[in-house]
C-alpha positions as CSV (number, residue, x, y, z in Angstrom):
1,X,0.0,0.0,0.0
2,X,1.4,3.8,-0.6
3,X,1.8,4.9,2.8
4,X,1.4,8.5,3.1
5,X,3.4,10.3,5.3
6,X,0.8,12.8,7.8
7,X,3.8,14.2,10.0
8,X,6.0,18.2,9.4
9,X,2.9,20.0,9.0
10,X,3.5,22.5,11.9
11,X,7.1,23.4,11.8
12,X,6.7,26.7,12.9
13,X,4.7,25.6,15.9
14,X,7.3,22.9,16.9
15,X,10.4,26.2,16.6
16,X,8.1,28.1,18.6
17,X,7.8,25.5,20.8
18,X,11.9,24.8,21.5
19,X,12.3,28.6,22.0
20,X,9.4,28.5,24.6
21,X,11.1,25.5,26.3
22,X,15.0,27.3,26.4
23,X,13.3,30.0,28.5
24,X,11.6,28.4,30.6
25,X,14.7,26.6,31.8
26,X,16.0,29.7,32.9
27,X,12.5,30.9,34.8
28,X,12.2,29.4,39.0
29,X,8.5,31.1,39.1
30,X,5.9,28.7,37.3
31,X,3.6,31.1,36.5
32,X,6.1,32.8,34.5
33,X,6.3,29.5,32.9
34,X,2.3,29.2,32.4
35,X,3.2,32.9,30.7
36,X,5.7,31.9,28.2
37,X,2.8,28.6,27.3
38,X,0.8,30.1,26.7
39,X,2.3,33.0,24.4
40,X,3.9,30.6,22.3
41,X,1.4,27.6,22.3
42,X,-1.9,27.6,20.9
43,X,-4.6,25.7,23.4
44,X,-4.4,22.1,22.7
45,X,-8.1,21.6,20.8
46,X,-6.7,24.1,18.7
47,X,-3.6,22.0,18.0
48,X,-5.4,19.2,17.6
49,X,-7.6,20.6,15.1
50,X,-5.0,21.9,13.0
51,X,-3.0,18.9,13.4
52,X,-6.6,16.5,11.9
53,X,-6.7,19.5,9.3
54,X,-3.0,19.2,8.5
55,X,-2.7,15.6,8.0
56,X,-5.9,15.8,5.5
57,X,-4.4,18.7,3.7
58,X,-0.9,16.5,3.4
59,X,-2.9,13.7,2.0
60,X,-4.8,16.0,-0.6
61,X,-1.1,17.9,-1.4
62,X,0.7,14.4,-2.4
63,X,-2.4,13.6,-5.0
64,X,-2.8,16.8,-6.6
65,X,0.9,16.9,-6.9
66,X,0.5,13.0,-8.4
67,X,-2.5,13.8,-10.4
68,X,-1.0,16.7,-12.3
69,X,1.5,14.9,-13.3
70,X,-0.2,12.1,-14.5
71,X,-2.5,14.5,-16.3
72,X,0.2,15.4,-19.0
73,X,-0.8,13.5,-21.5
74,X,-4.4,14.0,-21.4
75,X,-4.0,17.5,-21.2
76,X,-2.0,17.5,-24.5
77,X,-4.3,15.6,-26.3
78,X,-6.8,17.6,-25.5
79,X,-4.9,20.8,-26.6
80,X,-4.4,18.8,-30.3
81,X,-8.1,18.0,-30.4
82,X,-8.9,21.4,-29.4
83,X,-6.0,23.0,-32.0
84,X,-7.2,21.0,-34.9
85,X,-11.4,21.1,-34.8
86,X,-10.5,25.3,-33.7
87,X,-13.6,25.6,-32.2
88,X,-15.7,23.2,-29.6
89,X,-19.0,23.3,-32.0
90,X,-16.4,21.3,-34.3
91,X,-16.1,18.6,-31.7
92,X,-19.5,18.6,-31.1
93,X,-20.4,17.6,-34.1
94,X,-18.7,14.1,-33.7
95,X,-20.0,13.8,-29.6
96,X,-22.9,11.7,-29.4
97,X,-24.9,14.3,-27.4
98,X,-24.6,18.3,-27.2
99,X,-23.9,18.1,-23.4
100,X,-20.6,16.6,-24.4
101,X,-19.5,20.3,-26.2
102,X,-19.5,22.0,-22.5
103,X,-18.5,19.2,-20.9
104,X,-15.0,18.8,-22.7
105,X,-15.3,22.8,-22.9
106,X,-14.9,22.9,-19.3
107,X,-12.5,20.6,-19.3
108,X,-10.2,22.4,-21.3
109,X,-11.0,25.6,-19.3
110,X,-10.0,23.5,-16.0
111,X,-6.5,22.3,-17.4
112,X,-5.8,25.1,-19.5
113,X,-3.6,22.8,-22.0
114,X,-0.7,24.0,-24.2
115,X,0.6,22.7,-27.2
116,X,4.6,22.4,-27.1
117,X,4.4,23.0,-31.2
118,X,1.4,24.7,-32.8
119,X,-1.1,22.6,-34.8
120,X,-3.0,24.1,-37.6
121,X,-6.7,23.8,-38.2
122,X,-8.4,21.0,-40.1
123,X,-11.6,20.4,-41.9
124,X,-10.8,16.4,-41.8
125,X,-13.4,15.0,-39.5
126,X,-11.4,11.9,-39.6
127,X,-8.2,13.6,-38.4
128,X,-10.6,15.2,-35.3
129,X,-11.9,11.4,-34.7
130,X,-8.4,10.2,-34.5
131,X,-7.1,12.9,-32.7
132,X,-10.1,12.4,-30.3
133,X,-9.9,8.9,-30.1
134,X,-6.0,9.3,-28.8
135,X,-7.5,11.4,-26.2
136,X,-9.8,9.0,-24.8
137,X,-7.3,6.4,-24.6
138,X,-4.4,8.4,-22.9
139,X,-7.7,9.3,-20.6
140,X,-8.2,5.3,-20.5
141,X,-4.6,4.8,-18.9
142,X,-4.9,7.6,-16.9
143,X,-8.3,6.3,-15.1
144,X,-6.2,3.2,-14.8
145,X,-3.7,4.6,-12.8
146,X,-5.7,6.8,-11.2
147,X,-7.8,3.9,-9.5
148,X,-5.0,1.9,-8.3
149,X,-3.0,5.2,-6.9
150,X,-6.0,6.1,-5.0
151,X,-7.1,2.5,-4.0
152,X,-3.5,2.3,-2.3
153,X,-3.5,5.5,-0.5
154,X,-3.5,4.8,3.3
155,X,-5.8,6.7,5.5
156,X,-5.1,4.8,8.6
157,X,-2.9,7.7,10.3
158,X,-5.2,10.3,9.6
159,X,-8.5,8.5,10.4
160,X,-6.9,7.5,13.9
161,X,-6.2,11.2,14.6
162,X,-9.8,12.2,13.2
163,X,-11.1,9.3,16.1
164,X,-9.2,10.9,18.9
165,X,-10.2,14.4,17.5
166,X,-13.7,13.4,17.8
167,X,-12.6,11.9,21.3
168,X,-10.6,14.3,22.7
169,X,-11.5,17.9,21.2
170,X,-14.5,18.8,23.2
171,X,-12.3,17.5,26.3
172,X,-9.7,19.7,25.8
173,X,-11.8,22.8,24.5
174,X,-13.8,22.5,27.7
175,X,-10.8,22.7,29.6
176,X,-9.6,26.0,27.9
177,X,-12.8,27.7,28.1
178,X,-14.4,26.2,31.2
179,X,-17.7,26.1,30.0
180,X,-19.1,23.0,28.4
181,X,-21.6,24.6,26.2
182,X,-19.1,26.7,25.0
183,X,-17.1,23.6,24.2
184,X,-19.6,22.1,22.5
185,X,-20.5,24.9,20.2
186,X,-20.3,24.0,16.5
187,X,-18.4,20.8,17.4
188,X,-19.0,18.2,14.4
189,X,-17.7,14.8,14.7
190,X,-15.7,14.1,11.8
191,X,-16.7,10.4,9.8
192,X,-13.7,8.2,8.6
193,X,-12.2,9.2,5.7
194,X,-12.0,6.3,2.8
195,X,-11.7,6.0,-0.6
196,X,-14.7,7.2,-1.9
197,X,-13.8,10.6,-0.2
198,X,-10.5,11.0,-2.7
199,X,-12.1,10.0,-5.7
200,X,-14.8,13.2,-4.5
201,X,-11.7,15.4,-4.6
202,X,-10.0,14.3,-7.6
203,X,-12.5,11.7,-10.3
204,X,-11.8,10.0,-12.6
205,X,-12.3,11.6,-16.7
206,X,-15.4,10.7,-17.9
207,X,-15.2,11.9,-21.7
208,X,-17.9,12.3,-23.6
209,X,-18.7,9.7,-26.5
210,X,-17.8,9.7,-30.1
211,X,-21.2,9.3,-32.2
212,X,-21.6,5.5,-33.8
213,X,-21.3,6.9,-37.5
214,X,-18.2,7.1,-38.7
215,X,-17.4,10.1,-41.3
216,X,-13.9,10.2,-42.8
């Protein structure tokens, strides 16, 4: 399984931290101590809040990162089918329904492809059909891919710090504020994260189909 690494997220904390620590050494009176924690540390729901947060937004980092690189292809393909039809009502007329016009329109609006060399239009609706035909197939491999990538991602470190955030946050909140209806205020406990969750953020391609008739 890809094991992803949830840890590094609050660096900054952590410095802060080792500089409270090195003065407190030096302090005898403990409520100058309580001072210098509480200047340099946020309360501990608030860590842990940020830490749940962080280890989600490491997760999401490493696909998008993954996924844009895997995308390359695609996205050139797209640029050549785009580049040689020179207008989407072009490519429409080979789709097999007019939603599939704004649907690859979007698509090309989302990834914003660019050709390495320019391509010049053409008015050979077979050239379009291959051309379009190369897209769905790099599209094919990418889905591929894409599945077993996210199918191996583990999720195990961050769902056990979203259990003990559901456990523990209220806890610790309540402590800081001293008031349990304050602590419970907005508090949402947060499901298990799984699979279905990073295909939400980042789907497969779904192109639109080519109609049955073939024109050369």
């Amino acid at each position: 399984m890809l094991l992803l690494s949830c840890g590094g997220f609050h660096d900054e904390a952590i410095q802060q931290a080792d500089s409270a620590a090195n003065i407190m050494y030096a302090l005898d009176d403990e409520s100058d101590a309580r001072l210098i924690r509480a200047h340099f540390d946020a309360p501990a729901f608030a860590r842990r809040a940020r830490d749940v947060q962080g280890a989600w937004d490491t997760i999401l980092g490493i696909c998008a990162r993954q996924r844009n690189e895997w995308l390359a292809i695609p996205k050139i393909r797209l640029a050549a089918v785009f580049a040689l039809a020179g207008d989407w009502p072009a490519v429409g007329q080979l789709l097999a329904n007019s939603e599939g016009e704004r649907e690859l329109e979007r698509l090309h609006a989302l990834w914003k492809p660019r050709l390495r060399v320019p391509m010049e239009r053409s008015t050979s609706r077979g050239k379009l059909r291959s051309a379009y035909n190369q897209l769905a197939a790099s599209c094919d491999r990418f889905n591929r891919r894409w599945r077993r990538f996210l199918d191996g991602v583990d999720l195990t470190g961050l769902n056990e710090r979203r259990a003990a955030y559901n456990r523990y946050y209220v806890l610790e909140k309540e402590c800081a504020l001293r008031s349990s209806a304050l602590a419970r205020q907005g508090f949402q406990p947060l499901p298990a994260a799984t699979t279905d969750d990073l295909f939400r953020e980042f789907p497969l391609i779904l192109l639109p189909r080519l109609r049955e008739d073939k024109i050369a």
